[in-house]
Backbone as numpy.savetxt, mean C-alpha at the origin, in Angstrom:
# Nx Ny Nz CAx CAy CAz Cx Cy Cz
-12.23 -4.65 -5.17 -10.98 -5.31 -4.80 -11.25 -6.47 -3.84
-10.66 -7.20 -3.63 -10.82 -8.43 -2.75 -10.82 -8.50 -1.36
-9.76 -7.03 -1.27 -9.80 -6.66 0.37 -11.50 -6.84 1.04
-11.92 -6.01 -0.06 -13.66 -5.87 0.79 -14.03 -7.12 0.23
-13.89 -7.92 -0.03 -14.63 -9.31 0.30 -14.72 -9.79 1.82
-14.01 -9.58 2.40 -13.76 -9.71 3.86 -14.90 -9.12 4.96
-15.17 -9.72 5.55 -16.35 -8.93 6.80 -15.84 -9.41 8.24
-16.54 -8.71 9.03 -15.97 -8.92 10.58 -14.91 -8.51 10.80
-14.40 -9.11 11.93 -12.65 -8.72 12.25 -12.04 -8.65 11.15
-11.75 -9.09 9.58 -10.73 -9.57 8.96 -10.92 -8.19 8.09
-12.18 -7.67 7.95 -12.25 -6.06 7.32 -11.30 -4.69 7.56
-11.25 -4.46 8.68 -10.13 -3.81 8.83 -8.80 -4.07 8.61
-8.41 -5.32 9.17 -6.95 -5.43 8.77 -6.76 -6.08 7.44
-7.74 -6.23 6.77 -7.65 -6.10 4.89 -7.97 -4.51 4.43
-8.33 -3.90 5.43 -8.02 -2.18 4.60 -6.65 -1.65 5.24
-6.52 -2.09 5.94 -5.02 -1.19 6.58 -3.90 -1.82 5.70
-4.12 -3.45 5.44 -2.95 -3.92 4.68 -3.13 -2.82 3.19
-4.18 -2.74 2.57 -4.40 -2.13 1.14 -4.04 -0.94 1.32
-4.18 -0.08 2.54 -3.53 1.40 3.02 -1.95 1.11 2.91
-1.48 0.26 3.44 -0.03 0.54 3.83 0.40 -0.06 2.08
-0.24 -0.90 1.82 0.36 -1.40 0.06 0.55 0.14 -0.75
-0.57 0.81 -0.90 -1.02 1.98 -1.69 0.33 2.86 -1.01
0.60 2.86 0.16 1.60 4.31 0.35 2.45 3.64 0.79
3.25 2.26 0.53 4.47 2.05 0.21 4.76 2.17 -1.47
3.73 1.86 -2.25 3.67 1.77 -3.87 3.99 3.28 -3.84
3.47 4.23 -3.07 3.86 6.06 -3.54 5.15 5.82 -3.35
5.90 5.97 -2.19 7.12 5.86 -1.82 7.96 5.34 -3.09
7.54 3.86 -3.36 8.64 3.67 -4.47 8.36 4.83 -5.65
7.22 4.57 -6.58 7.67 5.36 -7.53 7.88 6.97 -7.23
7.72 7.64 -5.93 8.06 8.77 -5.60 10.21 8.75 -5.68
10.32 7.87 -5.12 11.50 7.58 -4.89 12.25 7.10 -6.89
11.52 6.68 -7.31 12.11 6.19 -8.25 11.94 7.86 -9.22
11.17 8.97 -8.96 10.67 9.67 -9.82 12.03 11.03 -9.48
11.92 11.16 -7.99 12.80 12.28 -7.30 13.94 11.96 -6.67
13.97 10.49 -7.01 15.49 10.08 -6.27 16.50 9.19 -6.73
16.32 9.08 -8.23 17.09 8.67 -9.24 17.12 6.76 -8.82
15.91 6.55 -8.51 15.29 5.09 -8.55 15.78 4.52 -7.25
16.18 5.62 -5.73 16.04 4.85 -4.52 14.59 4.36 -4.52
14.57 2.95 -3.50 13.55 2.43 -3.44 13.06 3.01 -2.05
12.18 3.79 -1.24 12.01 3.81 0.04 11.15 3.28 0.38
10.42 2.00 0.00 9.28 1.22 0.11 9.51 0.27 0.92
């Protein structure tokens, strides 16, 4: 992924952004799966 193209300082906060992408993406389709398509993302 492109995140890890990144080194130094900019490495971490290109994995935390790809952390928080990945478990806002659960949220929606969790939400879209058990909550008749609320978005909680």
């Amino acid at each position: 992924m492109t995140a890890y193209a990144f080194s130094g300082p900019y490495r971490g906060l290109a994995d935390n952004m790809l952390k928080v992408s990945i478990y806002n993406l659960h949220f929606r389709i969790s939400g879209f799966a058990g909550l008749g398509g609320i978005d909680l993302g």
